[in-house]
C-alpha positions as a Python dict, from the first residue, in 0.01 Angstrom:
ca = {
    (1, 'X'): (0, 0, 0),
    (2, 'X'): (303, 59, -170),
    (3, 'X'): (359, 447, -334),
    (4, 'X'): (667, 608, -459),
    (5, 'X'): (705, 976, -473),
    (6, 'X'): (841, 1125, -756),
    (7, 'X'): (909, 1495, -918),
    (8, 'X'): (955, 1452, -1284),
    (9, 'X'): (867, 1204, -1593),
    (10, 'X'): (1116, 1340, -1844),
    (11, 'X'): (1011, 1227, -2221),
    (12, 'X'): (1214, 1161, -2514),
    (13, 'X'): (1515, 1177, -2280),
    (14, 'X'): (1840, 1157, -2482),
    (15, 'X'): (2098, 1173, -2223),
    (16, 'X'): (2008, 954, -1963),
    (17, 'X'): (2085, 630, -2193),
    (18, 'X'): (2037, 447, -2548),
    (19, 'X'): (1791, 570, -2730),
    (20, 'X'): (1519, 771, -2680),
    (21, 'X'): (1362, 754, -2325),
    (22, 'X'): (1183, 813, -2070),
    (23, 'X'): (1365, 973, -1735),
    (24, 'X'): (1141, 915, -1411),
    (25, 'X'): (1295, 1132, -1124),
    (26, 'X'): (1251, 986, -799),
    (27, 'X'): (1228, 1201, -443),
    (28, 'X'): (1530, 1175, -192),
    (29, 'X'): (1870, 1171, -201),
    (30, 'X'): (2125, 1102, 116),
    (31, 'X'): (2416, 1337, -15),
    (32, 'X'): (2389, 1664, -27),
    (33, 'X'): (2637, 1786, -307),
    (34, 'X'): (2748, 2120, -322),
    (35, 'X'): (2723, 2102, -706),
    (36, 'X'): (2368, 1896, -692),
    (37, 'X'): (2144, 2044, -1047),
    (38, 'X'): (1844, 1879, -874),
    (39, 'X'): (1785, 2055, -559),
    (40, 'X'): (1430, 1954, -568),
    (41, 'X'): (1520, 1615, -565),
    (42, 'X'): (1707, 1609, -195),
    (43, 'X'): (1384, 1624, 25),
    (44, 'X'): (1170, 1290, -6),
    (45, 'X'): (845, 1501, 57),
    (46, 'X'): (678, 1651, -162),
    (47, 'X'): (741, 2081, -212),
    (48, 'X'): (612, 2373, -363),
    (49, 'X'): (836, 2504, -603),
    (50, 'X'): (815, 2906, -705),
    (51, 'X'): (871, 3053, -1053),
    (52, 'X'): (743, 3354, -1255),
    (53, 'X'): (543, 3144, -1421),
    (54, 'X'): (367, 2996, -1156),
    (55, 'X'): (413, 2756, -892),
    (56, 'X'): (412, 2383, -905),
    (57, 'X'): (443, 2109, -655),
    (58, 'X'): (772, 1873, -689),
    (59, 'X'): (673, 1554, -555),
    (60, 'X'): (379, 1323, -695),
    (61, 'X'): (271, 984, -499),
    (62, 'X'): (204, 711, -731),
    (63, 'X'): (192, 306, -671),
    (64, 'X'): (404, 93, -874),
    (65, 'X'): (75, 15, -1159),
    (66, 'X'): (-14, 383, -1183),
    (67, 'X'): (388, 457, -1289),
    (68, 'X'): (414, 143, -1484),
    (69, 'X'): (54, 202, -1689),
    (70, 'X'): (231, 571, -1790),
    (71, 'X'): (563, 395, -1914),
    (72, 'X'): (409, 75, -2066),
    (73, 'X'): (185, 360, -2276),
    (74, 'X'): (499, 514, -2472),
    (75, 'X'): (668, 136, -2440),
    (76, 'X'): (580, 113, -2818),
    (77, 'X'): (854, 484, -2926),
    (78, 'X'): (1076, 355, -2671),
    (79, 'X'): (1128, 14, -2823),
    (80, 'X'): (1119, 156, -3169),
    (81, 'X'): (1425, 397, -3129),
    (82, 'X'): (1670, 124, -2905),
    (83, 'X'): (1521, 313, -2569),
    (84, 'X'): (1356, 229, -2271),
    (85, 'X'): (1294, 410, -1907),
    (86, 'X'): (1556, 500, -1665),
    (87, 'X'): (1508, 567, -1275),
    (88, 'X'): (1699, 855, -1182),
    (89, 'X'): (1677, 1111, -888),
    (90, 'X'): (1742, 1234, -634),
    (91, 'X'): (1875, 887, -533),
    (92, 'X'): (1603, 601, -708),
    (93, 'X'): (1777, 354, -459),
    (94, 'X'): (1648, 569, -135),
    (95, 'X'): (1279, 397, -287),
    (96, 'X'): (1416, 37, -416),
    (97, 'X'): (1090, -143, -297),
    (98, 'X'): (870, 90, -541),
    (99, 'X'): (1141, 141, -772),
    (100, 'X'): (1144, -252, -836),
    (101, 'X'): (809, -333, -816),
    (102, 'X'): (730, -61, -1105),
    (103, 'X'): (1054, -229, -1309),
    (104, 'X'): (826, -579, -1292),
    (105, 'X'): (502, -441, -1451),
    (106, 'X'): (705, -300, -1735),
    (107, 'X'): (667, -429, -2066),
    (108, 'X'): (995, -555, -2244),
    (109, 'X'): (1180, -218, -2210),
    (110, 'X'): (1520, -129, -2193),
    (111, 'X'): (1597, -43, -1804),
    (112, 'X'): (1836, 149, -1666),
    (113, 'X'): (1925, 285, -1239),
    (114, 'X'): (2080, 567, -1266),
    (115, 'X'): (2238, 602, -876),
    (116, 'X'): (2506, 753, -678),
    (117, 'X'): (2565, 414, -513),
    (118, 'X'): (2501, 524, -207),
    (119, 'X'): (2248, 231, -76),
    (120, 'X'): (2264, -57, 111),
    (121, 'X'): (2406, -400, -69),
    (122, 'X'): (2084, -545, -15),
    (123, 'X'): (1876, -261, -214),
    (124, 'X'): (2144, -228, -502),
    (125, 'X'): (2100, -616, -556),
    (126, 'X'): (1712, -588, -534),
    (127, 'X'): (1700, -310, -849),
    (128, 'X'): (2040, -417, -1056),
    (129, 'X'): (1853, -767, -1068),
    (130, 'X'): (1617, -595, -1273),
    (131, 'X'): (1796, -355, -1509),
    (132, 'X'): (1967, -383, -1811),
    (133, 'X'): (2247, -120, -1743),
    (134, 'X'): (2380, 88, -1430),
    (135, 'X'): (2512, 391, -1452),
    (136, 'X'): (2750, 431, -1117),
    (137, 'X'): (2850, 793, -1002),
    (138, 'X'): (3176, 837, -915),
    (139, 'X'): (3263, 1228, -749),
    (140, 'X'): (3559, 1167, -511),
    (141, 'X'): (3789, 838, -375),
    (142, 'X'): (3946, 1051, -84),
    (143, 'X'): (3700, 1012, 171),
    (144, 'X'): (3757, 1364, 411),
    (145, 'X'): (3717, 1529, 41),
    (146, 'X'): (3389, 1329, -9),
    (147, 'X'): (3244, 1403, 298),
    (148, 'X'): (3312, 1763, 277),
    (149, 'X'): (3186, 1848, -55),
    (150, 'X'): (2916, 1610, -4),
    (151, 'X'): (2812, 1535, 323),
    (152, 'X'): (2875, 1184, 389),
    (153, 'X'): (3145, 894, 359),
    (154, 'X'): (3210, 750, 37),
    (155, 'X'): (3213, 396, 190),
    (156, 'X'): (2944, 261, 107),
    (157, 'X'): (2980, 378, -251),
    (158, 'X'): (3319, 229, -323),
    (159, 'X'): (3190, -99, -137),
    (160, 'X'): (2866, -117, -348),
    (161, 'X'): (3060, -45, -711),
    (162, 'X'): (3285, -406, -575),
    (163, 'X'): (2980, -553, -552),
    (164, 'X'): (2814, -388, -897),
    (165, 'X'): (3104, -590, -1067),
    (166, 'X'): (2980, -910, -952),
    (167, 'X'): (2602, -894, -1027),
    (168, 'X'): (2652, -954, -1455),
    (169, 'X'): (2459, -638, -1526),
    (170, 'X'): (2706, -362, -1771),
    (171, 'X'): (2755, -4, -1653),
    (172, 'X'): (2894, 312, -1699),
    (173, 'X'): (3112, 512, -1482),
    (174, 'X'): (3039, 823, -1480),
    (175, 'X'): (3220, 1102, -1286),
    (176, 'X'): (3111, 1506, -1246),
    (177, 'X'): (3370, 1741, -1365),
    (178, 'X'): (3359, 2014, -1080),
    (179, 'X'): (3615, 2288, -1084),
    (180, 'X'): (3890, 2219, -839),
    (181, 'X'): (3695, 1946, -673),
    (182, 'X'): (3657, 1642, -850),
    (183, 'X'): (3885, 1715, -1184),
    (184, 'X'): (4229, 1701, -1014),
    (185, 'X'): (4504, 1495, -1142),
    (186, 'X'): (4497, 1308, -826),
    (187, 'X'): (4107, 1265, -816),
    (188, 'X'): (4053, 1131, -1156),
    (189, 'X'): (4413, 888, -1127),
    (190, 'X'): (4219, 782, -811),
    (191, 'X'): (3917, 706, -1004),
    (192, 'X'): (4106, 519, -1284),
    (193, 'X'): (4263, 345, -1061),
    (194, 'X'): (3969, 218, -839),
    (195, 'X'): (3796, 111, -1232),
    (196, 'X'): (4089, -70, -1364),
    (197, 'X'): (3993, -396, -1484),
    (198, 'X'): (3621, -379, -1270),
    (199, 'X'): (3430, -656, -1496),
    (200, 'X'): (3105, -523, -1600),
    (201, 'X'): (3260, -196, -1687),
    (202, 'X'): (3165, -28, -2009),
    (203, 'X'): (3350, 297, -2009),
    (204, 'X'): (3397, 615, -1775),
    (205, 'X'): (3220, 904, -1895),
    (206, 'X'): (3350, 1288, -1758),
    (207, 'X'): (3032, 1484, -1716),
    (208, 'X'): (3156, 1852, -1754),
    (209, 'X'): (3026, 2107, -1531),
    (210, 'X'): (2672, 2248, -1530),
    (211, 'X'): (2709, 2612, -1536),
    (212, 'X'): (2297, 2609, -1466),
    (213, 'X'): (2330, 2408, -1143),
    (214, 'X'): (2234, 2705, -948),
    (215, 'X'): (1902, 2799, -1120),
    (216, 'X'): (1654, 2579, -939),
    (217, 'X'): (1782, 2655, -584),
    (218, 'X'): (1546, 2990, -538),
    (219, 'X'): (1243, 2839, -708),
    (220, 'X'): (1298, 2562, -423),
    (221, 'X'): (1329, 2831, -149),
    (222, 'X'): (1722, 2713, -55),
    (223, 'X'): (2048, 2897, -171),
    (224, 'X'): (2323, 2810, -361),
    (225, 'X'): (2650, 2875, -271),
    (226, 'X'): (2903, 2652, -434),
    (227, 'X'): (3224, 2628, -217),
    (228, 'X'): (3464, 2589, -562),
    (229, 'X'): (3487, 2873, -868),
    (230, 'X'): (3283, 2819, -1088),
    (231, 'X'): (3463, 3014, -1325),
    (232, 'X'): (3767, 2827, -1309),
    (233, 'X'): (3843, 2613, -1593),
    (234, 'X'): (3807, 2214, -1611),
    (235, 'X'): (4078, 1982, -1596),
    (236, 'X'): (3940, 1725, -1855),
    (237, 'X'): (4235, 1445, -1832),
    (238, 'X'): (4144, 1129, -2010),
    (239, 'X'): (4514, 1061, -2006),
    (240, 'X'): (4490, 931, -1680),
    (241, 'X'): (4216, 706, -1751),
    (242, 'X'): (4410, 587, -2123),
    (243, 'X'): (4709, 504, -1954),
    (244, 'X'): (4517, 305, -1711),
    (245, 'X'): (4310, 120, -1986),
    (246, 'X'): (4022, 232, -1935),
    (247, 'X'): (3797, 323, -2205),
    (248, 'X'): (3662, 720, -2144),
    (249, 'X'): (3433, 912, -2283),
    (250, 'X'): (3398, 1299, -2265),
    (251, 'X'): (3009, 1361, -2246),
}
């Protein structure tokens, strides 16, 4: 049988898309970003997660019709205010399968992946098929800087955003401000450069930095220790990204 694992069903989401929605936060996520605000989210198994108020376990299993009968119920406030659901994570393309089998059973919503892009072609095709918006992550184009501030090649990323351009589904760039990391000059002229004239594209949103990134990390039982100042200020250039032509948006 097919089951998904997943550690949160955020409602009346605001952020995460048009309208008023419904977030579902998926377990397991390839990249292990020094900056990551969902620290729960990198494991695929389920965890107990410590707090003063109690603990709690991150991580429940559902099949596709047990997610889909929770979303279809609030399908009625979604559709009302221009929203829908969005599959976030952790990575939502680590579980495509349940991910797109959940996306069938919904009921005329709005649906949006929410991914880092890193995913194999085939799995990317399988869940953009089914959405009505992408939003593509972004962090670094120099590869030695991706892997070291996130564990992996960027590769596969920059292969599967060529590929997102071809599919006839709109998204949104969107990159993470992080202080000395990915807001350099030469980071986000990389970035505007890599976006220029990418069909599909909407805009490129700067996400600045979450000064609460840290807070989950002990409650999970794992540290944080950013390898940047946090302290330092951001480098918010949309210049680069005007000159370019490419429409930006500071989040």
């Amino acid at each position: 049988m097919l089951t998904g694992i997943v550690f949160d069903v955020k409602e009346f989401a605001i952020h995460d898309g048009p309208g008023i929605r419904t977030t579902v936060f998926l377990k397991g996520c390839p990249l292990h970003c020094a900056w990551c605000h969902n620290p729960e989210g990198i494991s695929p198994k389920p965890q107990v997660l410590h707090a003063p108020s109690g603990d709690r376990v991150a991580g429940t299993v559902y099949t596709p019709a047990e997610l889909a009968w929770i979303l279809n119920a609030q399908a009625d406030i979604m559709r009302a205010n221009e929203g829908g659901v969005t599959f976030s994570g952790g990575e939502p393309l680590r579980q495509a399968r349940f991910v797109a089998a959940t996306a069938r059973l919904l009921r005329g919503m709005h649906i949006l992946l929410d991914t880092s892009g890193y995913a194999t072609k085939g799995d990317l095709r399988l869940v953009v098929a089914l959405c009505d918006m992408v939003y593509y992550d972004l962090k670094l184009i120099d590869p030695a800087q991706h892997r070291r501030y996130t564990g992996y090649d960027n590769a596969p990323i920059l292969h599967n955003f060529h590929v997102l351009g071809g599919l006839g589904v709109p998204y949104v760039v969107r990159v993470p401000l992080i202080p000395g990391v990915t807001d350099t000059d030469d980071n986000l002229a990389a970035i505007a450069a890599t976006v220029r004239g990418a069909p599909g594209l909407l805009r490129v949103d700067l996400l600045p930095y979450n000064h609460v990134a840290g807070g989950k990390y002990a409650a999970a039982g794992m540290t944080f220790a950013p390898p940047y100042d946090e302290a330092r200020p951001l480098n918010i250039n949309t210049a680069v990204f005007t000159e370019a032509g490419v429409p930006v948006h500071v989040a």
